[in-house]
Every structure is written in structure tokens, then in C-alpha cells.
C-alpha positions as a printed Julia matrix, in Angstrom:
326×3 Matrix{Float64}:
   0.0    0.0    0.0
   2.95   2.44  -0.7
   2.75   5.85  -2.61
   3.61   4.9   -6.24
   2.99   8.39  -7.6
   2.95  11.6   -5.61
  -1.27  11.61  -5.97
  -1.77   8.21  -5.14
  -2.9    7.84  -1.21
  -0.65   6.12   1.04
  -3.58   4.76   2.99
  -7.18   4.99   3.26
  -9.98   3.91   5.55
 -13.53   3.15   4.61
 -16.23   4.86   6.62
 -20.27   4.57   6.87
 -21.14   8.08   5.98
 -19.37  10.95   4.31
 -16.23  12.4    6.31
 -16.42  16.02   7.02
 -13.56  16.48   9.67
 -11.2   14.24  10.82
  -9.19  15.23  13.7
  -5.45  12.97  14.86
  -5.32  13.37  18.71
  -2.46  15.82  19.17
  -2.02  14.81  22.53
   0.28  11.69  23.91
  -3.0    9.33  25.37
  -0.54   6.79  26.34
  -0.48   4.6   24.36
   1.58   2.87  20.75
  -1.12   3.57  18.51
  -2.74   7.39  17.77
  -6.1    8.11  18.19
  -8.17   9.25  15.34
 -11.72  11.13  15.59
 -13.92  11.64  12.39
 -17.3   12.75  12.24
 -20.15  12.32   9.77
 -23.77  13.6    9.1
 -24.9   12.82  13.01
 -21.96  10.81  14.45
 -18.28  10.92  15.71
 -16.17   7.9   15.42
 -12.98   7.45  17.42
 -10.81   4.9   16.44
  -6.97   3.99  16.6
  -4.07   4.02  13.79
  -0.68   2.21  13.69
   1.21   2.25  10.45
   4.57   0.78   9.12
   6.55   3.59   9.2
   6.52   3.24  13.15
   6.35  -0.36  13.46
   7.86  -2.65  11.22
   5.29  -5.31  12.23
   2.38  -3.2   10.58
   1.89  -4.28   6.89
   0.59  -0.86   5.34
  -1.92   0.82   8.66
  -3.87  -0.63  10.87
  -7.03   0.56  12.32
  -9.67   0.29  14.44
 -12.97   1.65  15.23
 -13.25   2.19  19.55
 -16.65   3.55  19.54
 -19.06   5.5   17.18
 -20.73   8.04  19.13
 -24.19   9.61  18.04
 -24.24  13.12  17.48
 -28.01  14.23  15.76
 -26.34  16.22  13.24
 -23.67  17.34  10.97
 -20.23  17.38  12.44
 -18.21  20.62  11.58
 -15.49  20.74  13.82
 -13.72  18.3   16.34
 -10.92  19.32  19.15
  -9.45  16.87  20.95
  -8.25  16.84  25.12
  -4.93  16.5   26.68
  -7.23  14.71  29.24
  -7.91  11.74  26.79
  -5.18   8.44  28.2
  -5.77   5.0   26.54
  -3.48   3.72  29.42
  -5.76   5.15  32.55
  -8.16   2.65  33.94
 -10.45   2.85  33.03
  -9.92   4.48  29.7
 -11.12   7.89  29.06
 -11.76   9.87  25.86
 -12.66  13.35  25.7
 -13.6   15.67  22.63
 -15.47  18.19  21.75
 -17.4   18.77  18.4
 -18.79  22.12  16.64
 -22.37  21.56  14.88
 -24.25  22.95  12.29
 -26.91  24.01  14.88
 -24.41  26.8   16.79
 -23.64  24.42  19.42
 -20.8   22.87  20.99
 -20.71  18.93  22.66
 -18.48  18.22  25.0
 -18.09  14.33  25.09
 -16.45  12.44  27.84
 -16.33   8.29  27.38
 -14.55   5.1   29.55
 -15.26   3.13  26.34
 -17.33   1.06  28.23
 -20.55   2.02  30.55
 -19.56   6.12  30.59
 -21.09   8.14  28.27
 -21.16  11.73  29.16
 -22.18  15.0   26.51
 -22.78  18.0   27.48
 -23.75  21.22  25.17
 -22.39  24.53  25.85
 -24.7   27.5   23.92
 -23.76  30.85  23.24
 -22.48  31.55  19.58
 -25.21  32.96  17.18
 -23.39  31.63  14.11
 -21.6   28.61  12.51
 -18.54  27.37  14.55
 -15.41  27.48  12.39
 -13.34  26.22  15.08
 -12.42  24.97  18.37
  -9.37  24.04  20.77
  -9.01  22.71  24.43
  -5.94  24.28  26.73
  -3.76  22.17  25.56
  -1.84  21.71  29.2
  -4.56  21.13  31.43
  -7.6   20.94  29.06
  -9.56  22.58  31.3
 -10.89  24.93  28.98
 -12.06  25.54  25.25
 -11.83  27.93  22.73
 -14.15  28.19  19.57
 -14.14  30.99  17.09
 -17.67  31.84  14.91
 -19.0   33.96  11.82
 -20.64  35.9   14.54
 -17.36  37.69  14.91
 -16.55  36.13  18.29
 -14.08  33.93  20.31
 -15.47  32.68  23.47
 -13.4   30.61  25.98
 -15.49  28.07  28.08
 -14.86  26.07  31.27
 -16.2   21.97  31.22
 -19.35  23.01  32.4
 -19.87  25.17  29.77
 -19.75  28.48  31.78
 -17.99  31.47  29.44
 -14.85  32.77  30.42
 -13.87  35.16  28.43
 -15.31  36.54  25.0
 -13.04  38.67  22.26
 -14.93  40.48  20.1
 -13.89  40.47  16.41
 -13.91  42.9   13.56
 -14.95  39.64  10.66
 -15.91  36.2   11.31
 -13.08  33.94  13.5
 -11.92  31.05  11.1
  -9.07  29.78  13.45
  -7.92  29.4   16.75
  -4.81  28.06  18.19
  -3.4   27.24  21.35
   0.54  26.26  22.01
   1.42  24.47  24.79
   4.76  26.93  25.41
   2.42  29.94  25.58
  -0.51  28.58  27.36
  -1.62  32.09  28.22
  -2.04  33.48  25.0
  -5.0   32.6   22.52
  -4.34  33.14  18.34
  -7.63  34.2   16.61
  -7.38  34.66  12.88
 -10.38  36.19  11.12
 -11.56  36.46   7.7
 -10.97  40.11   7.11
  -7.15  38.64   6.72
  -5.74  39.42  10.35
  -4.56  37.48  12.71
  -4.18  38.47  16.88
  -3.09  37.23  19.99
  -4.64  37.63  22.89
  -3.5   37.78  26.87
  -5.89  35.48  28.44
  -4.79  37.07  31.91
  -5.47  40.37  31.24
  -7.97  39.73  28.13
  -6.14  41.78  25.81
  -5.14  41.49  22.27
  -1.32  42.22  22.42
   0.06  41.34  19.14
  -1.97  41.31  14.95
  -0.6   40.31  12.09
  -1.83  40.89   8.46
  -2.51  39.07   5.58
  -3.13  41.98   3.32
  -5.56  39.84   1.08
  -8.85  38.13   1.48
 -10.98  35.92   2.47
  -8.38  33.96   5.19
  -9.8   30.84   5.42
  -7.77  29.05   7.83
  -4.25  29.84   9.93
  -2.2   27.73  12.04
   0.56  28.58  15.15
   3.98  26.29  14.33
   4.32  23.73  17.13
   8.09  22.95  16.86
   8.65  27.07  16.34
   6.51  29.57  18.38
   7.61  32.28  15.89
   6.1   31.15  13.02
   2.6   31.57  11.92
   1.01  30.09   8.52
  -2.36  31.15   6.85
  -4.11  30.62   3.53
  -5.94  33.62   2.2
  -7.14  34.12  -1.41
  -5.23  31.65  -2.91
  -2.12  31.94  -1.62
  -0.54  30.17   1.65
   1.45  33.16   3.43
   4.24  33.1    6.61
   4.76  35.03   9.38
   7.66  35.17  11.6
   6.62  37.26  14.22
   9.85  39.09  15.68
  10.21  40.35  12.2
   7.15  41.71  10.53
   2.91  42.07  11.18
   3.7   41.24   7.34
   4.27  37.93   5.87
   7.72  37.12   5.33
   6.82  34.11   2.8
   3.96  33.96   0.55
   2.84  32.1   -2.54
   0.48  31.24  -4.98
  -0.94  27.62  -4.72
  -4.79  27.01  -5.06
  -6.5   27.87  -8.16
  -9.51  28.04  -6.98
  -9.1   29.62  -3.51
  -6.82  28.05  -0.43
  -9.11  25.85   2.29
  -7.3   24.84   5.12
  -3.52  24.84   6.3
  -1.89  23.0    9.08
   1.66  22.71  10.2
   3.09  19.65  10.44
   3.33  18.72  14.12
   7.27  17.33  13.22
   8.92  19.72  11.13
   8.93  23.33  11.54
   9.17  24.16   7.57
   6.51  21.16   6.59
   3.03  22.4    6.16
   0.36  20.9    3.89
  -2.69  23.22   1.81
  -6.05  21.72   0.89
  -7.94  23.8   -2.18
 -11.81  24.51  -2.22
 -13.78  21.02  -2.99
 -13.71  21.19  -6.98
 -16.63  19.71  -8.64
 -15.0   16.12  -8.48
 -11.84  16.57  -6.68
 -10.05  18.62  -3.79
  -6.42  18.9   -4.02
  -3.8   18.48  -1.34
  -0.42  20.09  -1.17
   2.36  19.19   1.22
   5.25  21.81   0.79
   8.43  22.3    2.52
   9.81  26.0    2.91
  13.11  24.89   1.72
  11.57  23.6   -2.05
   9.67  25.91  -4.29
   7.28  23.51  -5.43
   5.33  21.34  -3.41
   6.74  17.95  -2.73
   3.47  15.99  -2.97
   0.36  16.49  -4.67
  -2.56  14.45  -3.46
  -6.57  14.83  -4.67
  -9.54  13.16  -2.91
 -12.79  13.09  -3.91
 -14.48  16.32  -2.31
 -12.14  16.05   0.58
 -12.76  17.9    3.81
 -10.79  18.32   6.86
  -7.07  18.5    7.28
  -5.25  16.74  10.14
  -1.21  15.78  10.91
  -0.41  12.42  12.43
   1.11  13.72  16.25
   5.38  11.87  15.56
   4.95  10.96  11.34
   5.68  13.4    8.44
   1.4   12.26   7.48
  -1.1   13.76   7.09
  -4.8   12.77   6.58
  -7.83  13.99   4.54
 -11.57  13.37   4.45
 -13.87  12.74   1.74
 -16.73  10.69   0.25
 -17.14   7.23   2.64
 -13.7    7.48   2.93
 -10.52   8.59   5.16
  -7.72   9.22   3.07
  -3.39   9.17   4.8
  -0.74  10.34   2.07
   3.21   9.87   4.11
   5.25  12.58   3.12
   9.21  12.99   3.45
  10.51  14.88   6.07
């Protein structure tokens, strides 16, 4: 099941229902194999994923499906807790999801008897995003087209609220700066707020619109990465509000971008869903071009495997993994 050509997938998983997010647990949970979480039309599955290029045992991936949980509706968004551990007795798995209904669900699970959700109401608009503290995971973040970011505690209690100039596409969380928030919106900037003193303290701009999506580097603090338009675009932020890297990519407008959770200059692109396909780029700063090309069939959702240069896409009853070099 190796890449033969740079758009073949490496991998893929069949699913019930269409894929629109899928969501690698960023977090350690204890255990050899990584947690996965996708979610469908009115469920989230959680499964686990081993492949060969961590254990030479593996032929090609393994995977397995831990529990399907029922959701009522579409799944937009899904953020994983540090509090999830596979090696805890019992087991526990936490999440929480964004809906099309303006809400979020908080599930907690043993993977046996437990089966906790809670919903936390308060945005007035689509979700774009969400993120748990990523230390303690005591708290979430979600970002909305009704040009807010609220924090929340468990119980769904609000915390804090920014108040944006354009709808919030992203937010980010870095477990080295656990007291700052980044909240890009669509208007093409990006800020960081002081969650002690609830300030914004630092904005970058993309100079172009719509941003779609933006990510904070985990291996570099300093560097920020965005798609607007249809360009991806780099900040380093001791050295400009300005991108200092920026380039062309998506023909038909940029989608998503992530950072590769390895590799401070690998970072992979998704384009809008085409009318058959959606492409995915993986580029590396130090190449011009990108060094793979992948398409899936309407592909949604964007996610990098936590310790392997892969990264995973969703689509049409399927999962799809492309490994990329490092």
C-alpha cells in the first residue's frame, strides 16, 4: 500500500457516511497507537491508527474503530483533550465537536458504561473552530462567523469573550504559551490575545482576502502560517505584522492549512472542494514547489499524524493518509 505516484494515497480507511472532519489526537493518550476522531452527518467515530513507518510489524496501517458516538447532526469541527489516556483505567476519551446548529458537545467516554455530553450554547453563528488548553484541558476555545471567540470552562460556563472585527476562522493554542489565545479572522488578520489580562497584544496581516484558515507552528513559536485568497502566506513574528513568505498555490481559492506537528518548515494546503476533486499540497519552505500532490474526492478536513511526516484527509465514505518525506 505504498505511494507509487505523488497523488496516489498512502492509505485509506472506509467509513459509513461521508467524512467532514477528521481530527489525529495531538495529545500523547498513552499509548503505541494514535487516536483518530472523524465525524459524519450525526456521528463521531474514534478509532486507533498504527502504520509501518513506526512499526515494522504493521503491513501498510492498521485501524480500528473504539466507539461510534451519536451526534443528531452534521459534524463541523472536532478538538481533541490533553485529558484523553488509553493507558488510565479505566480508559477515558474526551472531545469536543462544533455543529451545524451553533452548538458545541463536550463528550467524555470510559469506552465502556460512561457516556457523558454536554452542550455549551452561546455563539449565534456557525462554529469554524475549536481548541481545548492544551496543558490542562480545562478549557475551550471556539471561534464563529458571529465575529466572536469565546473561551469556556467543562461546564460550559464562558470565560472570556473577544470580540472580532470579521468572522473567527481559526484558533490556536501552544502548549509553550498557554496564556495566549491566536484568533485569525476572515478580514485577513490574525491576533493574539493575553488570556490574563484579556487583551489582544500582538496582529498580524494578511493583506488579502478571504483567510480561510491559519495555524501557530508547534516545533517554532515564531512562526505563523495562513491561507488567504489563494495563496498560503508566513509570518515570523519578531520580524514583521507582514508575511515574510507567501505564494500562490490554489487555483480556486486556499481551504485549510496546518503545520506539520514534526517539522517546523513542513506544512500541507487543501484547495476549495472542486466539482470532483479537492487537491492536497504538502510543501516544505526549503523547495519551491510542493513535494506531494494528493486529490480526494471532495475532501474535507485536514489533520497531521502527532510523531509521522502524514497527514490525513476526508472525503466521500472514505478517510484518506498520504506519508510525506521529512
Amino acid at each position: 500500500m505504498k505511494q507509487d505516484s505523488t497523488r496516489n494515497t498512502s492509505y485509506t480507511v472506509d467509513c459509513e457516511d461521508y467524512v467532514h472532519v477528521v481530527k489525529f489526537n495531538p495529545f500523547d493518550s498513552g499509548d503505541s497507537c494514535s487516536l483518530i476522531a472523524y465525524g459524519g452527518n450525526n456521528y463521531v467515530v474514534v478509532g486507533t491508527c498504527r502504520f509501518q513507518e513506526e512499526d515494522a510489524e504493521v503491513e501498510g496501517m492498521q485501524y480500528k474503530t473504539l466507539r461510534t458516538f451519536h451526534h443528531g447532526i452534521r459534524v463541523d469541527a472536532i478538538a481533541w483533550s490533553p485529558e484523553t489516556r488509553l493507558d488510565a483505567i479505566p480508559p477515558q476519551i474526551r472531545f469536543c465537536t462544533a455543529a451545524s446548529d451553533r452548538k458545541l458537545r463536550l463528550f467524555t467516554s470510559d469506552l465502556q458504561d460512561k457516556n457523558e455530553f454536554k452542550t455549551f450554547d452561546g455563539h449565534s453563528d456557525y462554529i469554524n473552530d475549536l481548541v481545548f488548553a492544551p496543558n490542562e484541558g480545562q478549557e475551550i476555545a471556539s471561534v464563529s462567523d458571529d465575529h466572536t471567540c469565546r473561551v469556556w470552562d467543562l461546564e460550559g460556563n464562558e470565560k472570556a469573550h473577544f470580540v472580532l472585527r470579521s468572522p473567527g476562522m481559526s484558533v490556536c493554542w501552544h502548549p509553550e504559551e498557554a496564556f495566549k489565545l491566536m484568533v485569525a479572522e476572515k478580514n485577513g488578520t490574525i491576533r493574539f490575545y493575553d488570556l490574563i489580562t484579556q487583551q489582544a497584544i500582538l496582529s498580524l496581516e494578511c493583506e488579502q482576502t478571504p483567510l480561510m484558515s491559519a495555524d501557530w507552528c508547534l516545533k517554532n513559536t515564531l512562526k505563523i502560517g495562513a491561507v488567504a485568497g489563494n495563496d498560503w502566506l508566513i509570518w515570523d513574528i519578531t520580524r514583521s505584522s507582514f508575511p515574510q513568505d507567501k505564494r500562490p498555490v490554489h487555483v480556486d481559492r486556499a481551504r485549510l492549512f496546518r503545520w506539520s506537528r514534526v517539522n517546523e518548515n513542513l506544512f500541507a494546503t487543501t484547495g476549495y472542494p472542486g466539482k470532483t476533486t479537492t487537491q492536497l499540497l504538502v510543501h516544505h519552505l526549503g523547495h519551491p514547489q510542493p513535494i506531494l500532490t494528493g486529490t480526494a474526492a471532495v475532501g474535507s478536513g485536514l489533520t497531521w499524524h502527532r510523531t509521522l511526516p502524514l497527514c490525513a484527509v476526508g472525503g466521500d465514505h472514505k478517510i484518506f493518509f498520504w506519508v510525506t518525506e521529512m
